[in-house]
C-alpha positions in Angstrom: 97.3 129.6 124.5 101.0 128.4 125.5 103.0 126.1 123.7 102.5 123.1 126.4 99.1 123.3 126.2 98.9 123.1 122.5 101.4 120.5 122.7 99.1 118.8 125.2 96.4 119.1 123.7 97.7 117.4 120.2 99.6 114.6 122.1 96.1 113.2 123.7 94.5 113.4 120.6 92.7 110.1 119.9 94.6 109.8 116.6 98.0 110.4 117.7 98.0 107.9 120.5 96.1 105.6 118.0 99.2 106.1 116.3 101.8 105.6 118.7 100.3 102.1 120.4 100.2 100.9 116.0 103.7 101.5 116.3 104.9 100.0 119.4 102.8 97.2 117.8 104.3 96.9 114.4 107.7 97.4 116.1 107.1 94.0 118.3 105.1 92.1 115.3 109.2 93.5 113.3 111.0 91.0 115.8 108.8 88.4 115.8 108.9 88.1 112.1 112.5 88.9 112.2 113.3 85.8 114.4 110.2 83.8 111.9 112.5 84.6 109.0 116.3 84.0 110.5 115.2 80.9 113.1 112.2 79.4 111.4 112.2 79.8 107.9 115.7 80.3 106.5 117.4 76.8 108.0 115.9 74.4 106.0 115.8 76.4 103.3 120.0 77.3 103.5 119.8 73.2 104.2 117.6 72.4 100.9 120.0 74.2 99.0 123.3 72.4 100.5 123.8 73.9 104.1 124.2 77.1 103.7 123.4 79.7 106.1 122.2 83.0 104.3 123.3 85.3 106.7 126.7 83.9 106.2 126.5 85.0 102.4 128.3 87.8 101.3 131.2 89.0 99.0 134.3 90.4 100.1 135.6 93.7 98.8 138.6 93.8 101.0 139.9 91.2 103.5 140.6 92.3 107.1 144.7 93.6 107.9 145.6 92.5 111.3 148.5 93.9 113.0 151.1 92.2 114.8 149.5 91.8 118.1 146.3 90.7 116.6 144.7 93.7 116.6 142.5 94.7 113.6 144.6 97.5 111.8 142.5 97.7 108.4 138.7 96.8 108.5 137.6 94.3 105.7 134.6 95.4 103.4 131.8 92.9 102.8 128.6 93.1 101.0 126.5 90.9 103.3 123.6 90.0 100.4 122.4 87.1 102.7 121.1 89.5 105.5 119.7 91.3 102.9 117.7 88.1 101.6 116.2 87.2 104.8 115.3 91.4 105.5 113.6 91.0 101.9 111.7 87.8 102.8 110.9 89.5 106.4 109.6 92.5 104.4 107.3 90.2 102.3 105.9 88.5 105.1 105.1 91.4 106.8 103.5 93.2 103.7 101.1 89.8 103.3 100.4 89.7 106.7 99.4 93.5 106.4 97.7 92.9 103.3 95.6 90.5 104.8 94.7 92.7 107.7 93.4 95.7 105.6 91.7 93.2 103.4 89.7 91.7 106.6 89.4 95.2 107.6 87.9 96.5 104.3 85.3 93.3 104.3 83.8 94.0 107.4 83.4 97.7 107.0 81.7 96.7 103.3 79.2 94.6 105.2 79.1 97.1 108.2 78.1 99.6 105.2 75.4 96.9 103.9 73.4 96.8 106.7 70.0 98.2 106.1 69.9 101.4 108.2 67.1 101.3 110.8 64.3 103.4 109.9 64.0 106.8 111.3 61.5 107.5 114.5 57.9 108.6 113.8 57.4 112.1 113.5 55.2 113.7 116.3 52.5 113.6 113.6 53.2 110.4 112.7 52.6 109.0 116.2 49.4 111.0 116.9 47.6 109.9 113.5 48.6 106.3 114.6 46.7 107.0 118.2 44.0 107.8 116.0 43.7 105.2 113.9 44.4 102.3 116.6 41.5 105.0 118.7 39.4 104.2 115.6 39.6 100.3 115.5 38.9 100.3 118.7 35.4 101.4 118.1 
């Protein structure tokens, strides 16, 4: 068997392309909670607490050197905590909303499993002694 045809054959697996659209998915469900978080959320929270902006929020290591002509000669270094706030609360949101997913998923496969199974078919047997006996009323 070649390689493409393994390849193929593993790449159009149900699973695997299960897999990819749950990505593409959770990748576009990442933005929209992303702007939630930075457009929705954090404002009137950074206003509550005095204006501030918490993707503004950060400590500086080392200021920026600029050059004569305005050019950047040294880079400054900044701990940006703020953007790491809002990718905490973006993480939360998206772990509750996840959370809440697998939990409707795991109660409709419990009452999936409740369901009384249907009984099986007669046997052959089965169905001939019924003939019988509805044969025999009949008399």
């Amino acid at each position: 068997m070649s390689v493409f045809k393994e390849f193929r054959d593993f790449a159009l697996k149900g699973n695997v392309v299960d897999l990819a659209v749950g990505v593409i998915i959770g990748a576009a469900f990442g933005t929209i909670v992303t702007s939630l978080v930075n457009d929705v959320i954090m404002p009137p929270i950074g206003l509550l607490i005095g204006g501030i902006d918490f993707s503004d929020l950060a400590i500086t290591l080392r200021e920026e050197v600029k050059a004569a002509d305005g050019t950047i000669a040294t880079p400054g270094v900044v701990i940006g905590y703020g953007k790491f706030i809002n990718a905490v609360i973006s993480f939360a949101i998206v772990a509750w909303v996840i959370f809440l997913l697998v939990k409707g998923m795991n109660t409709l496969r419990r009452k999936e499993e409740e369901k009384p199974a249907a009984p099986p078919p007669p046997t052959p047997s089965e169905t001939l002694l019924a003939e019988i006996r509805d044969l025999l009323k009949n008399r």
